[in-house]
ZAMARGU-4260 file (C-alpha; in steps of 0.2 Angstrom, whole numbers, plus 5000, padded with zeros to 4 digits):
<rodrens>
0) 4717/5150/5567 | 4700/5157/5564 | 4705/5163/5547 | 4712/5146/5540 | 4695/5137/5547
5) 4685/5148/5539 | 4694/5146/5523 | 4696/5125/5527 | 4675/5126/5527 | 4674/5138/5511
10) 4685/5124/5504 | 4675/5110/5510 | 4658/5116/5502 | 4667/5120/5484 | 4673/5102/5487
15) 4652/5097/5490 | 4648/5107/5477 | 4659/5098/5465 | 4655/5081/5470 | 4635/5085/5470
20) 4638/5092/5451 | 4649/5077/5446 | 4636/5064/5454 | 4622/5073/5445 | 4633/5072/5427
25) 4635/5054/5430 | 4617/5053/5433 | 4612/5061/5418 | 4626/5052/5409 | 4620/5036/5415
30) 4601/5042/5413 | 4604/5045/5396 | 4614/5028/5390 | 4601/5019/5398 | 4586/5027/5388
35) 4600/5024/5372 | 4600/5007/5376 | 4579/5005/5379 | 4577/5012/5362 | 4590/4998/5354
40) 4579/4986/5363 | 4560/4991/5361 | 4562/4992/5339 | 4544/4987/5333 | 4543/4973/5321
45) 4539/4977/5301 | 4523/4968/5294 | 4525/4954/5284 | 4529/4955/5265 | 4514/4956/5253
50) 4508/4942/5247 | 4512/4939/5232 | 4529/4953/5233 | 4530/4960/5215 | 4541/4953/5203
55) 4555/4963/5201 | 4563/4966/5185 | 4575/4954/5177 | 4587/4970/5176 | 4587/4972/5195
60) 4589/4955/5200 | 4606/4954/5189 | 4612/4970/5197 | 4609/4960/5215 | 4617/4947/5210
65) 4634/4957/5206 | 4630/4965/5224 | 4630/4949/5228 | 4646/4945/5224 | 4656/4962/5225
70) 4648/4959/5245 | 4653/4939/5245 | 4640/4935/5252 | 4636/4914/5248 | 4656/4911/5256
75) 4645/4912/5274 | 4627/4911/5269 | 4632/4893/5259 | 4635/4875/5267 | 4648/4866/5255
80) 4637/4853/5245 | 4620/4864/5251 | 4609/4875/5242 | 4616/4893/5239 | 4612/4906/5254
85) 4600/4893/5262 | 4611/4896/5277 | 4630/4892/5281 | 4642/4882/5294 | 4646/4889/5310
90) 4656/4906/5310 | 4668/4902/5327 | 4673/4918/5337 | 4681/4922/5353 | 4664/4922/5362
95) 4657/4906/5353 | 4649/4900/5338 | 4638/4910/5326 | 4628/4902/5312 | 4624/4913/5296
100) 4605/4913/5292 | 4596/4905/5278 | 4594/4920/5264 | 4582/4911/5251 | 4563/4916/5252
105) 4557/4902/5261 | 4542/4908/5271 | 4548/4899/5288 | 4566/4901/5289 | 4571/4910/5277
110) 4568/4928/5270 | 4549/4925/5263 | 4539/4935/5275 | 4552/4948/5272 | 4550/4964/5264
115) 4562/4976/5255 | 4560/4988/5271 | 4567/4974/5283 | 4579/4969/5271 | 4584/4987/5272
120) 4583/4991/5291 | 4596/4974/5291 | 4608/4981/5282 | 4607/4999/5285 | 4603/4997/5306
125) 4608/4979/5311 | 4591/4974/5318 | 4579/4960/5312 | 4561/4960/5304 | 4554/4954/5320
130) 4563/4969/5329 | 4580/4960/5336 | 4597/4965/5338 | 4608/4956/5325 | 4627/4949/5330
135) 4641/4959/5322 | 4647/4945/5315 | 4634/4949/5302 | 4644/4966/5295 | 4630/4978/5297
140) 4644/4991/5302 | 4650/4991/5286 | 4634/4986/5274 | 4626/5003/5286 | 4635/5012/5271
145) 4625/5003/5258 | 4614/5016/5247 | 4593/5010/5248 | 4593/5007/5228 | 4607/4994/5230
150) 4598/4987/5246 | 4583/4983/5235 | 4594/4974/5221 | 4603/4963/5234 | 4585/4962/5239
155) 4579/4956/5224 | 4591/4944/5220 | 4589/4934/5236 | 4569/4932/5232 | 4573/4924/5215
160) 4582/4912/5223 | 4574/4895/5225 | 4567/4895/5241 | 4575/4882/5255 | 4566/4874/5270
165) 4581/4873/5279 | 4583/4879/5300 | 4593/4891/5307 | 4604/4884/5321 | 4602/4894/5335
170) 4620/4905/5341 | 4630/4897/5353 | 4638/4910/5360 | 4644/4912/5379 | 4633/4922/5392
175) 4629/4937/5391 | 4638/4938/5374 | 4622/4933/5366 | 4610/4943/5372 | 4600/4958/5368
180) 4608/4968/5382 | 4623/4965/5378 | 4622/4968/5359 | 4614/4986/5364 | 4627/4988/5372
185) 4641/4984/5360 | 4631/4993/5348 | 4632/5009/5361 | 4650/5007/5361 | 4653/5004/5342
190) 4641/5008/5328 | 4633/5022/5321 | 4620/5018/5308 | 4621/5038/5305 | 4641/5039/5301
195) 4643/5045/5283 | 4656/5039/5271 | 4675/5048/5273 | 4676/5062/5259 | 4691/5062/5246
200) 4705/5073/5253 | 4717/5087/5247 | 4729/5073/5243 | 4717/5064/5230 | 4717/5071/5211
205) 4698/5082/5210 | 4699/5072/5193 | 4695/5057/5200 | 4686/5061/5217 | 4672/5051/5211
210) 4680/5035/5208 | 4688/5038/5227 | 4671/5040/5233 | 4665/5024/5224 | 4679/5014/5228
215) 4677/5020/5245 | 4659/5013/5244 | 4666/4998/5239 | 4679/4994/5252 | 4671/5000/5267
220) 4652/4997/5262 | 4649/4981/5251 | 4668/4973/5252 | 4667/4976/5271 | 4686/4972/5271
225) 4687/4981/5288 | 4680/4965/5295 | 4697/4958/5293 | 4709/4971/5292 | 4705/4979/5307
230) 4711/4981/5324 | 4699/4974/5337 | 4700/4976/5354 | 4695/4963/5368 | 4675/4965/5363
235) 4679/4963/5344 | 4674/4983/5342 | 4684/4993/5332 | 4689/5011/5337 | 4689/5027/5324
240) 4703/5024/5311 | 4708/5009/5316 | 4697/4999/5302 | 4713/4996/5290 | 4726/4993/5304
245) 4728/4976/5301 | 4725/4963/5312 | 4724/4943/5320 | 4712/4934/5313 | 4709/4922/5327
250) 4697/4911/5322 | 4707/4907/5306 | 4724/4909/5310 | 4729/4920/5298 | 4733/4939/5301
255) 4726/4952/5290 | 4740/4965/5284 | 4739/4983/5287 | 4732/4993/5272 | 4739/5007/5279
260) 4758/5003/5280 | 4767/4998/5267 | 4777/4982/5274 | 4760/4976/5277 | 4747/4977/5265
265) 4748/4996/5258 | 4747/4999/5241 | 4753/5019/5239 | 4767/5014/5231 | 4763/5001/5219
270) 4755/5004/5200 | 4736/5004/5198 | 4738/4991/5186 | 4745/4980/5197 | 4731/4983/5213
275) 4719/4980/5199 | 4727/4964/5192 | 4730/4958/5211 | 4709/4960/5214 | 4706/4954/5198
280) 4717/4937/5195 | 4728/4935/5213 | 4744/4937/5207 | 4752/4952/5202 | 4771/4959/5198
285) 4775/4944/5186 | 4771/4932/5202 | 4780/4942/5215 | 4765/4946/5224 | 4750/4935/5226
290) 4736/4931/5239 | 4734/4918/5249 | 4723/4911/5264 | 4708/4919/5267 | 4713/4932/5253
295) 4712/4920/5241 | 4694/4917/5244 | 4688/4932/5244 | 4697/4934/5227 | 4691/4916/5219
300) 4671/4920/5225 | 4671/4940/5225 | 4685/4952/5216 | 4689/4943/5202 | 4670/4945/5195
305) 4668/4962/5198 | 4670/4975/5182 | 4686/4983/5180 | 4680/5003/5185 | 4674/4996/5199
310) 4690/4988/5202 | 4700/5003/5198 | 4690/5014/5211 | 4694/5001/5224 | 4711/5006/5218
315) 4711/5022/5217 | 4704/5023/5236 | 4715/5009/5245 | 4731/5018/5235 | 4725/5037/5243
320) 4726/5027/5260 | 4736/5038/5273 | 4750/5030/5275 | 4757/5026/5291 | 4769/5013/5299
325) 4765/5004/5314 | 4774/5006/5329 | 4786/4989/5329 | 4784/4976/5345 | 4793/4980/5360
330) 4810/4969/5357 | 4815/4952/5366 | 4831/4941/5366 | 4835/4935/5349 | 4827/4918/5350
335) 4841/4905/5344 | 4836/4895/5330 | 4848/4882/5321 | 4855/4890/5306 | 4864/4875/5297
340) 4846/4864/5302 | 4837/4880/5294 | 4849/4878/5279 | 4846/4859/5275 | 4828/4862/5277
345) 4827/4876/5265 | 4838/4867/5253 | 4827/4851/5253 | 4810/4857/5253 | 4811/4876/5246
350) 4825/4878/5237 | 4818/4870/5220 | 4806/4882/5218 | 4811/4899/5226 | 4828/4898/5222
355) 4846/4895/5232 | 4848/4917/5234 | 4827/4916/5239 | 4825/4927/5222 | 4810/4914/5217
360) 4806/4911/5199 | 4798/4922/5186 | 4777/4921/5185 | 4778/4908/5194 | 4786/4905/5212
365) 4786/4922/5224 | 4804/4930/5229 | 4807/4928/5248 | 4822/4940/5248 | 4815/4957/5251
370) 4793/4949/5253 | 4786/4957/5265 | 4774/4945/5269 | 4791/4937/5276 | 4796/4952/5284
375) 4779/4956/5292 | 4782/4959/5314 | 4770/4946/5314 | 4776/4928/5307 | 4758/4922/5307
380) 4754/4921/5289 | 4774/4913/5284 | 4771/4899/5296 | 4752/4896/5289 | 4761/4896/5271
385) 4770/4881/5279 | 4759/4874/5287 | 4744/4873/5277 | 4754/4876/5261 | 4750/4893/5249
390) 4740/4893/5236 | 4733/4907/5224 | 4715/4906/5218 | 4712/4899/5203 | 4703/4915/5192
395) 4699/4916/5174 | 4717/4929/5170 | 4727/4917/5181 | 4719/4899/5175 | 4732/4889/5182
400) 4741/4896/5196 | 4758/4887/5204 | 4755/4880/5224 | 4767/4877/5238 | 4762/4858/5246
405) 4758/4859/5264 | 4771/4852/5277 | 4762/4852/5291 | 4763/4833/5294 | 4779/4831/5289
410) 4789/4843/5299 | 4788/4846/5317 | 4785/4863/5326 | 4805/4865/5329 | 4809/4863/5311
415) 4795/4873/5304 | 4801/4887/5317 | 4819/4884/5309 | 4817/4883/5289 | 4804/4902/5294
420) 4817/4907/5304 | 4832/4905/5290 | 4819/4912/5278 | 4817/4928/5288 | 4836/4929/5294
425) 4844/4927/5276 | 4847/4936/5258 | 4848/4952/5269 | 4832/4949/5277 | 4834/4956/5295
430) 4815/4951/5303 | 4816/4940/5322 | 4816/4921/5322 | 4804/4913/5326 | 4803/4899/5338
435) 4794/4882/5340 | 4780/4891/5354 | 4774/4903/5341 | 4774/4888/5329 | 4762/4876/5340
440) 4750/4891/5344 | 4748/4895/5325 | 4745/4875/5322
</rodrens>
């Protein structure tokens, strides 16, 4: 009896002695995110730009102005019918609304009392002249990756715009989401401004390592496609390796394919020419593969002006992608769905241009046997098609690209369901139907 207290006490104090060790870790643990979060929030502000700044050369200004455009940036920075970049509509996000600042060198509210140093700090860290944490929705995580020389250019470009006395809306985002704190926080949990660029692997030929490494640049610096083909979780933050997963595009509606698995959106095993030729003009494979929704802005406003190497690195880079296949969705009942409905529907409103076998019609009209962005897990992007219609941008290699009309007033959420249902279930075909609750969520 003696002997097992003895040993029930020993055990006892190895117990203290572990608790008293693990309290002091999550101490020190919660010592040191705090003192990480006090340094996000005390950032000194930058002095004002010199008065006059420099002129920079004529040289410089047209290299920012590609930046410009390889980065996209007037789609959120301009109002339809306003002046370029002297600030955009509101940017709606799970949290609330986000309104993309004015850009010109006005002195007020725009980027006049800026210099290129807090341009730079921006881009590279995510934090303002005066010292603030900027919202995400702003991809600093991807323009972090942005070289200095290629700051100052963007930089550049922006001052020789025509200056614009036009306000910034404040955010309207829910509490806490707009605050500092929180932001330091998020930041804590998903950026480093420190994180270098991936390096080419064993699998990409040595002989073009450096158009890997600029396409690389491209895609995950200025391109910032991660900020739609990601993965996000519940506090829109993106974990390690999951920036090319694919994923919902909530506040559009759309889904953003996978640039890893090719029923999505990979590309290991098409021909370069035809990646290039998708970037460049929208439409590639004689028609059978072209963009649409959001893609086909980013195409009309950014790819299609950028020069072909840069295109072909982007290429190269999104084509030496490891390939990988997402695990599919757990399966349901096979939802029913009307197959002589979905028949007449297809007949009368598809049929004409894709063709009674689905085969579509040569440089003009997409297949939908055998497309997988009809076979995708997710219907999400087929039942936008239908709704909104589809529509290839307009470029100057694909001038006058053919559309698919919108039929989202003139058929119902049943229907709709049915005619993407037969689409998906015919010509051999095997994806799930899809049924009128998934229609009236996507509408």
């Amino acid at each position: 009896m003696i002997e097992r207290m003895k040993a029930s006490g020993g055990a006892s104090r190895v117990a203290r002695r572990f608790l008293w060790l693990a309290g002091g870790l999550s101490v020190l643990m919660l010592a040191g995110a705090a003192v990480a979060l006090v340094s996000q929030l005390a950032v000194p502000a930058l002095p004002p730009a010199a008065d006059p700044a420099p002129a920079a050369s004529p040289q410089l200004v047209e290299r920012g102005a590609y930046l410009a455009r390889a980065g996209n940036c007037a789609v959120c920075h301009t109002e339809r019918g306003e002046a370029p970049y002297a600030g955009g509509v509101a940017i709606a996000t799970r949290f609330g609304r986000v309104y993309p600042g004015n850009l010109t060198p006005d002195p007020e509210h725009g980027l006049g009392r800026w210099s290129a140093d807090a341009f730079w700090r921006a881009m590279r860290h995510g934090q303002s002249r005066d010292g603030r944490l900027l919202n995400p929705v702003f991809p600093y995580t991807s323009y972090t990756h942005i070289t200095r020389v290629d700051s100052d250019a963007l930089y550049a470009f922006l001052q020789s715009q025509a200056p614009v006395s036009r306000p910034n809306p404040p955010h309207a985002l829910r509490f806490p989401f707009g605050t500092q704190t929180a932001l330091a926080v998020w930041r804590a949990l998903y950026f480093d401004p420190e994180t270098a660029l991936p390096q080419p692997g064993p699998a990409v030929d040595p002989s073009r390592a450096a158009e890997w490494l600029r396409g690389a640049y491209l895609v995950r610096g200025l391109g910032h496609c991660a900020a739609c083909h990601a993965t996000r979780d519940r506090l829109a933050g993106v974990s390690s390796g999951a920036e090319f997963t694919g994923g919902l595009m909530h506040e559009q509606g759309w889904y953003a394919p996978s640039l890893h698995d090719r029923r999505e959106g990979g590309v290991t095993d098409w021909r370069e020419d035809d990646v290039v030729r998708l970037l460049q003009t929208g439409v590639a494979r004689d028609a059978s593969a072209s963009v649409m929704g959001p893609m086909a802005e980013v195409v009309f406003h950014s790819t299609q002006h950028l020069n072909e190497p840069d295109l072909r690195a982007m290429a190269v880079y999104l084509q030496g992608l490891e390939p990988r296949v997402a695990a599919p969705p757990a399966k349901a009942a096979p939802a029913p769905w009307d197959r002589e409905l979905g028949q007449r529907l297809y007949e009368t409103h598809c049929m004409d241009c894709h063709g009674a076998g689905g085969q579509g019609a040569r440089h003009a009209y997409p297949p939908l046997a055998g497309n997988r962005a009809v076979l995708m897990d997710s219907p999400v992007n087929l039942v936008q098609a239908i709704l909104s219609g589809g529509f290839a941008p307009t470029t100057e290699g694909h001038p006058q690209p053919f559309g698919m009309p919108p039929y989202r007033t003139l058929l119902t959420d049943v229907e709709i369901a049915t005619v993407a249902s037969h689409v998906r279930r015919s010509w051999g075909n095997q994806a799930s139907a899809v049924t009128p609750l998934e229609v009236s969520k996507i509408r």
